[in-house]
N, CA, C and O of each residue as an XYZ file, in Angstrom:
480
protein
N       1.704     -8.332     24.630
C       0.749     -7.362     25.132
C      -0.203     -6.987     24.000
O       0.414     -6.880     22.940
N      -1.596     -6.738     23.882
C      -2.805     -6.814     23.249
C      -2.794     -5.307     23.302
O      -2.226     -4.705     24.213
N      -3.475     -4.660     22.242
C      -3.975     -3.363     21.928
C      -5.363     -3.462     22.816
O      -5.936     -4.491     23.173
N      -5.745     -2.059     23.073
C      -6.955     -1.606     23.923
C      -8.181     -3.049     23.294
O      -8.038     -3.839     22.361
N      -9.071     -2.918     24.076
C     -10.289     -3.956     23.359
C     -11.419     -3.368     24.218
O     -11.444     -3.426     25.447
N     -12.562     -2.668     23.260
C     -12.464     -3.096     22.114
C     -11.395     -2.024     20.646
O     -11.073     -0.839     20.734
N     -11.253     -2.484     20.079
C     -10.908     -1.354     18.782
C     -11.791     -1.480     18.139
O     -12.477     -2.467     17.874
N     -11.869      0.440     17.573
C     -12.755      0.686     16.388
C     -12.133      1.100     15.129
O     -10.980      1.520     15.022
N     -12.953      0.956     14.216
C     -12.374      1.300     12.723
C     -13.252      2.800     12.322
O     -14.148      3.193     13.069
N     -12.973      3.355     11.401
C     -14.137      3.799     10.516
C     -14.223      3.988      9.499
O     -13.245      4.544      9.000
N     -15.062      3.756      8.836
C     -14.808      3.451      7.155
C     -16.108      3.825      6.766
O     -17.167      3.277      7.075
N     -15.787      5.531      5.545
C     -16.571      5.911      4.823
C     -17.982      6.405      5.855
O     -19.190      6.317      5.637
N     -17.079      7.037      7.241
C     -18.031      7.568      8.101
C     -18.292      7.083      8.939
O     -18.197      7.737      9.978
N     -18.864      5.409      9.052
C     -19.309      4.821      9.707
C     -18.249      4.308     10.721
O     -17.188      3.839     10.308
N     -18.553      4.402     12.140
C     -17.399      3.788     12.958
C     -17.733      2.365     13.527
O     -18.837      2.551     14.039
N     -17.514      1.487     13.660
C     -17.220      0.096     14.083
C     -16.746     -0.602     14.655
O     -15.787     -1.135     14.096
N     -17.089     -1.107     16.210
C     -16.405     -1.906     17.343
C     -16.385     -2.594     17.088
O     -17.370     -3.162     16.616
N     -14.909     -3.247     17.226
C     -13.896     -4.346     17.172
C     -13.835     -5.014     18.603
O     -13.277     -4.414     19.521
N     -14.396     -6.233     18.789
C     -14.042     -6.073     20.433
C     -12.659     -7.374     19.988
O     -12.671     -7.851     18.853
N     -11.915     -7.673     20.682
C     -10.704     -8.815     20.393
C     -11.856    -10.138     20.366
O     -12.894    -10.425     20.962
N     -11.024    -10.715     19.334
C     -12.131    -11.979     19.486
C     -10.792    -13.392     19.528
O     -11.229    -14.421     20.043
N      -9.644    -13.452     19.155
C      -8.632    -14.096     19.389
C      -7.165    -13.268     19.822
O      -6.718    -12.160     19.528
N      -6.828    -14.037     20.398
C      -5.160    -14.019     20.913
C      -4.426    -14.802     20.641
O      -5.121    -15.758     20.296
N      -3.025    -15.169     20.523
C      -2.145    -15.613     20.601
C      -0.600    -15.453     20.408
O      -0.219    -14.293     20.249
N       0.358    -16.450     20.398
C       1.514    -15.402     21.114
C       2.162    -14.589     20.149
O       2.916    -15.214     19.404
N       2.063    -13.171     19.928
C       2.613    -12.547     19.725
C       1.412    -11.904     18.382
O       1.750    -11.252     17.394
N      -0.064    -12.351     18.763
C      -1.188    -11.533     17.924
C      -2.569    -11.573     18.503
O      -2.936    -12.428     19.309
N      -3.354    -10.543     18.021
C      -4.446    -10.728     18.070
C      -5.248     -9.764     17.542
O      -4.858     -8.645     17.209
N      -6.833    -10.349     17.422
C      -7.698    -10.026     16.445
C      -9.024     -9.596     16.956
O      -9.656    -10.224     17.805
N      -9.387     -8.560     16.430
C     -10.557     -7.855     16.865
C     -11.425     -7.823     15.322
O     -10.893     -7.408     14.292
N     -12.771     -8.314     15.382
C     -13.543     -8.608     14.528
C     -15.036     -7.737     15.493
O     -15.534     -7.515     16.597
N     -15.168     -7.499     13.738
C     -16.855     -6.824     14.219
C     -18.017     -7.686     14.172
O     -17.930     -8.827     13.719
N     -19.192     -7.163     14.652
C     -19.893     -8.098     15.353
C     -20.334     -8.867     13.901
O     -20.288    -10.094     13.993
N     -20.731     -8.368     12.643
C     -20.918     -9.142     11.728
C     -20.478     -9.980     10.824
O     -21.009    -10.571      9.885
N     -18.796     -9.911     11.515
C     -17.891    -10.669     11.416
C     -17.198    -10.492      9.696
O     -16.480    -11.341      9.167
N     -17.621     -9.225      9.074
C     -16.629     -8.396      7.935
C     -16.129     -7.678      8.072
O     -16.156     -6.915      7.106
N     -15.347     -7.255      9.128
C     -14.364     -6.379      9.222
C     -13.339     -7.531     10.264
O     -13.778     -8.471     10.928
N     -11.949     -7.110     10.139
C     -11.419     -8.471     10.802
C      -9.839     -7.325     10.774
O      -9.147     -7.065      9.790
N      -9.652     -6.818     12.263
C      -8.540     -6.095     12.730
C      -7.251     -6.730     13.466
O      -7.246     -6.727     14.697
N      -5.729     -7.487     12.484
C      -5.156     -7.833     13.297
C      -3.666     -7.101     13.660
O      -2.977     -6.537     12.810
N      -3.446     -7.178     14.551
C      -1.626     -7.067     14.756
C      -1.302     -8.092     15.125
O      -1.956     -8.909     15.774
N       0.271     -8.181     14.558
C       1.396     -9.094     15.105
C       2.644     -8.822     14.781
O       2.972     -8.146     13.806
N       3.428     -9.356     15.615
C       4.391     -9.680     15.596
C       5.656    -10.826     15.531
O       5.491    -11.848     16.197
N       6.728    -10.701     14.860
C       7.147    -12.246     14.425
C       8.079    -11.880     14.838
O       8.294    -10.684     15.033
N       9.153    -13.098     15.165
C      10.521    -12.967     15.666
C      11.480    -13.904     14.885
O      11.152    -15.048     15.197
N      12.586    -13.940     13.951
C      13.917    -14.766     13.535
C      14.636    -14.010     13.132
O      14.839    -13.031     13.850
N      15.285    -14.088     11.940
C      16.537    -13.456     11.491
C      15.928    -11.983     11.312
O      16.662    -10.996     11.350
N      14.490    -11.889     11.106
C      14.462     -9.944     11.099
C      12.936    -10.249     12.164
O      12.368    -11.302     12.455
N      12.621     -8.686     12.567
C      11.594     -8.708     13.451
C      10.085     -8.105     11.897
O      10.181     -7.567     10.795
N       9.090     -8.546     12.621
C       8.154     -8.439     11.147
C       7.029     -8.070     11.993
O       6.422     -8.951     12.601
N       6.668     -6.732     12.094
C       5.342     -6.098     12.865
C       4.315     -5.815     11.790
O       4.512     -4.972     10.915
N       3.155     -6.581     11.884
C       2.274     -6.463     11.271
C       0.814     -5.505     11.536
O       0.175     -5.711     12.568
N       0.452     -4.700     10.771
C      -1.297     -4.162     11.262
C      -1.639     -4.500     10.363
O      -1.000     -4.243      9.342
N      -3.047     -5.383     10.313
C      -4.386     -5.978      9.053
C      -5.337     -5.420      9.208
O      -5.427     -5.038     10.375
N      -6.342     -5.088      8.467
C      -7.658     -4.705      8.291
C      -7.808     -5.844      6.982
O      -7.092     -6.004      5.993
N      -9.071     -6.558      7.438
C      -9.541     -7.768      6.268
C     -11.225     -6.988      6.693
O     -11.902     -6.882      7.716
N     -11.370     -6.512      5.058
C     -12.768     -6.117      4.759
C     -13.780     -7.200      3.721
O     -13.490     -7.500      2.563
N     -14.729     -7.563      4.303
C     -15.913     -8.075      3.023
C     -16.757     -7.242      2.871
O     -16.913     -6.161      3.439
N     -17.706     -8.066      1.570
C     -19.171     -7.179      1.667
C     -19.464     -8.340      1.109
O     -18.712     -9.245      0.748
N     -21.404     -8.185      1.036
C     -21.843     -8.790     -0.367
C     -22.299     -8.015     -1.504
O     -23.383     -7.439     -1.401
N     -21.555     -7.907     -2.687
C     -22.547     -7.666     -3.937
C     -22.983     -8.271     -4.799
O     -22.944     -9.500     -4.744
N     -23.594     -7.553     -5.983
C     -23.854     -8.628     -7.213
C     -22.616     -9.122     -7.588
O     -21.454     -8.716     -7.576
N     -23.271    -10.216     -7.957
C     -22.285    -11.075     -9.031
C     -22.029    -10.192    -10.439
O     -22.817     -9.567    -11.148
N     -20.847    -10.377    -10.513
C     -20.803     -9.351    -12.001
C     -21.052    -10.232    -13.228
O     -21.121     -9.777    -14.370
N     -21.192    -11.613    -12.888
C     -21.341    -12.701    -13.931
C     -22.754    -13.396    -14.079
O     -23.234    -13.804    -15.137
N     -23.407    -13.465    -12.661
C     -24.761    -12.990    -12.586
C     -25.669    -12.045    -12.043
O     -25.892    -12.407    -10.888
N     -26.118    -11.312    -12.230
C     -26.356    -10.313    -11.514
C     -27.573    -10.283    -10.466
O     -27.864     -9.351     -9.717
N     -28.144    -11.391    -10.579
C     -29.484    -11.459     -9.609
C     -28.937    -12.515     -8.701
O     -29.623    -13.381     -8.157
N     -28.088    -12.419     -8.624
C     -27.390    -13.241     -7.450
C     -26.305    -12.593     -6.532
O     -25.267    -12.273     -7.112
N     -26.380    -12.351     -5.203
C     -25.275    -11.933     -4.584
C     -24.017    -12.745     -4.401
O     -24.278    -13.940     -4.547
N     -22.724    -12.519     -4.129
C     -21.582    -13.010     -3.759
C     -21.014    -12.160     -2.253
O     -21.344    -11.035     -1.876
N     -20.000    -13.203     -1.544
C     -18.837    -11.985     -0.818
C     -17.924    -11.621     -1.193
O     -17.082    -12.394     -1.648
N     -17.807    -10.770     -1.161
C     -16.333    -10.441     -2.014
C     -15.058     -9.721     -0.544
O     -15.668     -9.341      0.455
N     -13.863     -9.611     -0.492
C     -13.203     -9.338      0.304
C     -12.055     -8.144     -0.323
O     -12.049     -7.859     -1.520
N     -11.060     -7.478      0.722
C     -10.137     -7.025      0.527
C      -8.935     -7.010      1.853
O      -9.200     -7.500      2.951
N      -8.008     -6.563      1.630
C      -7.118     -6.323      3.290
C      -6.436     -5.482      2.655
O      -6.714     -5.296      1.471
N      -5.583     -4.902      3.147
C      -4.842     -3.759      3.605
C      -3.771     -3.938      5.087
O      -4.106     -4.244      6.232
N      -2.626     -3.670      4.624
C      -1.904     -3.907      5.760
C      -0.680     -3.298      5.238
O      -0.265     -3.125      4.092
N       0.087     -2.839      7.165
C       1.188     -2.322      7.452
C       2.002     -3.301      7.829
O       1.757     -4.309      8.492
N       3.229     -2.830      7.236
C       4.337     -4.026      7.487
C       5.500     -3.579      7.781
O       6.028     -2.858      6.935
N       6.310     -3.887      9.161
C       7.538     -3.297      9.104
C       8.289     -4.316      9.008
O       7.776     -5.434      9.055
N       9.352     -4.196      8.887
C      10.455     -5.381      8.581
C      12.526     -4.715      8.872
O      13.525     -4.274      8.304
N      12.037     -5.070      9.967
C      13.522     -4.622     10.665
C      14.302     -5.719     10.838
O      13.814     -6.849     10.839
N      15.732     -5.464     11.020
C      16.734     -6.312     11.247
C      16.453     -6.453     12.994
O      15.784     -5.479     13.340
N      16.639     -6.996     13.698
C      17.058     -7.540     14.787
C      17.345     -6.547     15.546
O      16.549     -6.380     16.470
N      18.449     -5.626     15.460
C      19.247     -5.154     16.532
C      19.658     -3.777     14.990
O      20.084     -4.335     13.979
N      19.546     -2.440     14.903
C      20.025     -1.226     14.418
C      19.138     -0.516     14.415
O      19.424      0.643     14.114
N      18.146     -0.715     14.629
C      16.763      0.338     14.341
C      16.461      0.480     15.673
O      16.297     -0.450     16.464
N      16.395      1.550     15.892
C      15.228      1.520     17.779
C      13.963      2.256     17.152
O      13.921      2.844     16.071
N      12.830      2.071     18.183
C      11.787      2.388     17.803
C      11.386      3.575     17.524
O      10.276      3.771     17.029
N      12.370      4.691     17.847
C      11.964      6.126     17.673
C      12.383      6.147     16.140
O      11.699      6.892     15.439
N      13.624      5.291     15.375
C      13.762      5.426     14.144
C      12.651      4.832     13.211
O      12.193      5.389     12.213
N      12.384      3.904     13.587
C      11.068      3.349     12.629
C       9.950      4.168     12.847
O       8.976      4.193     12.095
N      10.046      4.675     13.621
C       8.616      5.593     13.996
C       8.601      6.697     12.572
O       7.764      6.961     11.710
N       9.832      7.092     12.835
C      10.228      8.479     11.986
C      10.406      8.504     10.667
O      10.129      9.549     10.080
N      10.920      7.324      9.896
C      10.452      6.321      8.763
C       9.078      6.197      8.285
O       8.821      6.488      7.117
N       8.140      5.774      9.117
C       6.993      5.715      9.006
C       6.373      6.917      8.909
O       5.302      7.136      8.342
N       7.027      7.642      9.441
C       6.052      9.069      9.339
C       5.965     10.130      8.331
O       4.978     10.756      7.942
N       7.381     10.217      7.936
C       7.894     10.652      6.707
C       7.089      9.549      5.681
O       7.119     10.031      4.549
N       6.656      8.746      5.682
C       6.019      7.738      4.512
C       4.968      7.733      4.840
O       4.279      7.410      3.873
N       4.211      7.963      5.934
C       2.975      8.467      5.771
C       2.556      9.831      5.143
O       1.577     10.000      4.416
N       3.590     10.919      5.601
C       3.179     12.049      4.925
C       3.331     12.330      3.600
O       2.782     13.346      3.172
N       4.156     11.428      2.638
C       3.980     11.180      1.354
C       2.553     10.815      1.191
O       1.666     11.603      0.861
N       2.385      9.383      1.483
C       1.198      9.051      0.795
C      -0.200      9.682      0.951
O      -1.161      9.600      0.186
N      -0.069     10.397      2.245
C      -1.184     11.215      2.546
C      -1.591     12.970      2.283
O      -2.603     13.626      2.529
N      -0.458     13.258      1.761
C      -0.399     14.358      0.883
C      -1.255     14.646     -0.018
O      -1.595     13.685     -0.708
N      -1.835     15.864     -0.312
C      -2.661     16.156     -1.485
C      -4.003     14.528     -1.544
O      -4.097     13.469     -2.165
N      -4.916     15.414     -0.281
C      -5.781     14.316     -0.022
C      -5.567     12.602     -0.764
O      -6.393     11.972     -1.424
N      -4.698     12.351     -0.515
C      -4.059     10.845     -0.599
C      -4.075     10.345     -2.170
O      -4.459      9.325     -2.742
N      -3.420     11.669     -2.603
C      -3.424     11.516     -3.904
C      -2.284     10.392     -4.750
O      -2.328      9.947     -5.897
N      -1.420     10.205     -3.783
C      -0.412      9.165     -4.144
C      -1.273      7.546     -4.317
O      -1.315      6.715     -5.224
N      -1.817      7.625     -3.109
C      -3.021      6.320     -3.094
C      -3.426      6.581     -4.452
O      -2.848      6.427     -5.529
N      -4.536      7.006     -4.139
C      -5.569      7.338     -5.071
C      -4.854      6.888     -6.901
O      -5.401      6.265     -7.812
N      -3.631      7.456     -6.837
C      -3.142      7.095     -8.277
C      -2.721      4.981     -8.202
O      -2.851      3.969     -8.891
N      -2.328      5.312     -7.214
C      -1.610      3.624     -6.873
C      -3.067      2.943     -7.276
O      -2.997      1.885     -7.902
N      -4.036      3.329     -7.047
C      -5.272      2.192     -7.131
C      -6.010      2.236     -8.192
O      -7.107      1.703     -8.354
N      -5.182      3.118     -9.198
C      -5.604      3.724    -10.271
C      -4.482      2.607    -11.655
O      -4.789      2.382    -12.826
N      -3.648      2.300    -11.155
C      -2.745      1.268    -11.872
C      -1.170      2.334    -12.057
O      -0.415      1.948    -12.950
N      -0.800      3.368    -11.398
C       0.741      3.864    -11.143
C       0.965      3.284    -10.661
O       0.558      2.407     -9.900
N       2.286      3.981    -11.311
C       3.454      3.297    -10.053
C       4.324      4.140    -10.340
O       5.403      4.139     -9.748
């Protein structure tokens, strides 16, 4: 089963329709119309279950090696759960997740903010 379509993002204000642009079994991907923003989920199935959310961002800037020349440059970001098979039900991973969101989002996402800073 596919998330709503289209999905939007927003980043740094700006919001951005995602309409799905692929499927398949057990993912799919919603890309914006200029095709740098790239939104996926999935899901995997064997010895553990592996639920994925992606955000794959580009841009173009200067080259830092030449500078009168542009490049693309990229990033992603993603959620990952990774459960065993059969002990977790979904209200527990939920509650996991939430408690670990409210860490990292604490003190305007100051845990981030240090992580991208080179802590740990």
């Amino acid at each position: 089963m596919a998330f709503a379509d289209p999905q939007t993002i927003t980043i740094s204000a700006v919001t951005t329709p995602l309409p799905r642009t692929d499927t398949g079994l057990g993912n799919s991907k919603y890309t914006s119309a200029d095709g740098l923003i790239d939104l996926t989920g999935s899901s995997s199935y064997g010895k553990r279950v592996r639920r994925v959310l992606r955000v794959d961002h580009s841009k173009v800037t200067s080259d830092p090696f030449i500078p009168a020349q542009n490049v693309k440059v990229g990033m992603s970001h993603y959620l990952v759960f990774d459960l065993p098979v059969a002990g977790y039900t979904n209200a527990e991973a939920l509650a996991i997740y939430t408690g670990f969101k409210t860490q990292y989002t604490a003190s305007s996402d100051l845990l981030i903010t240090k992580l991208l800073g080179g802590e740990s």
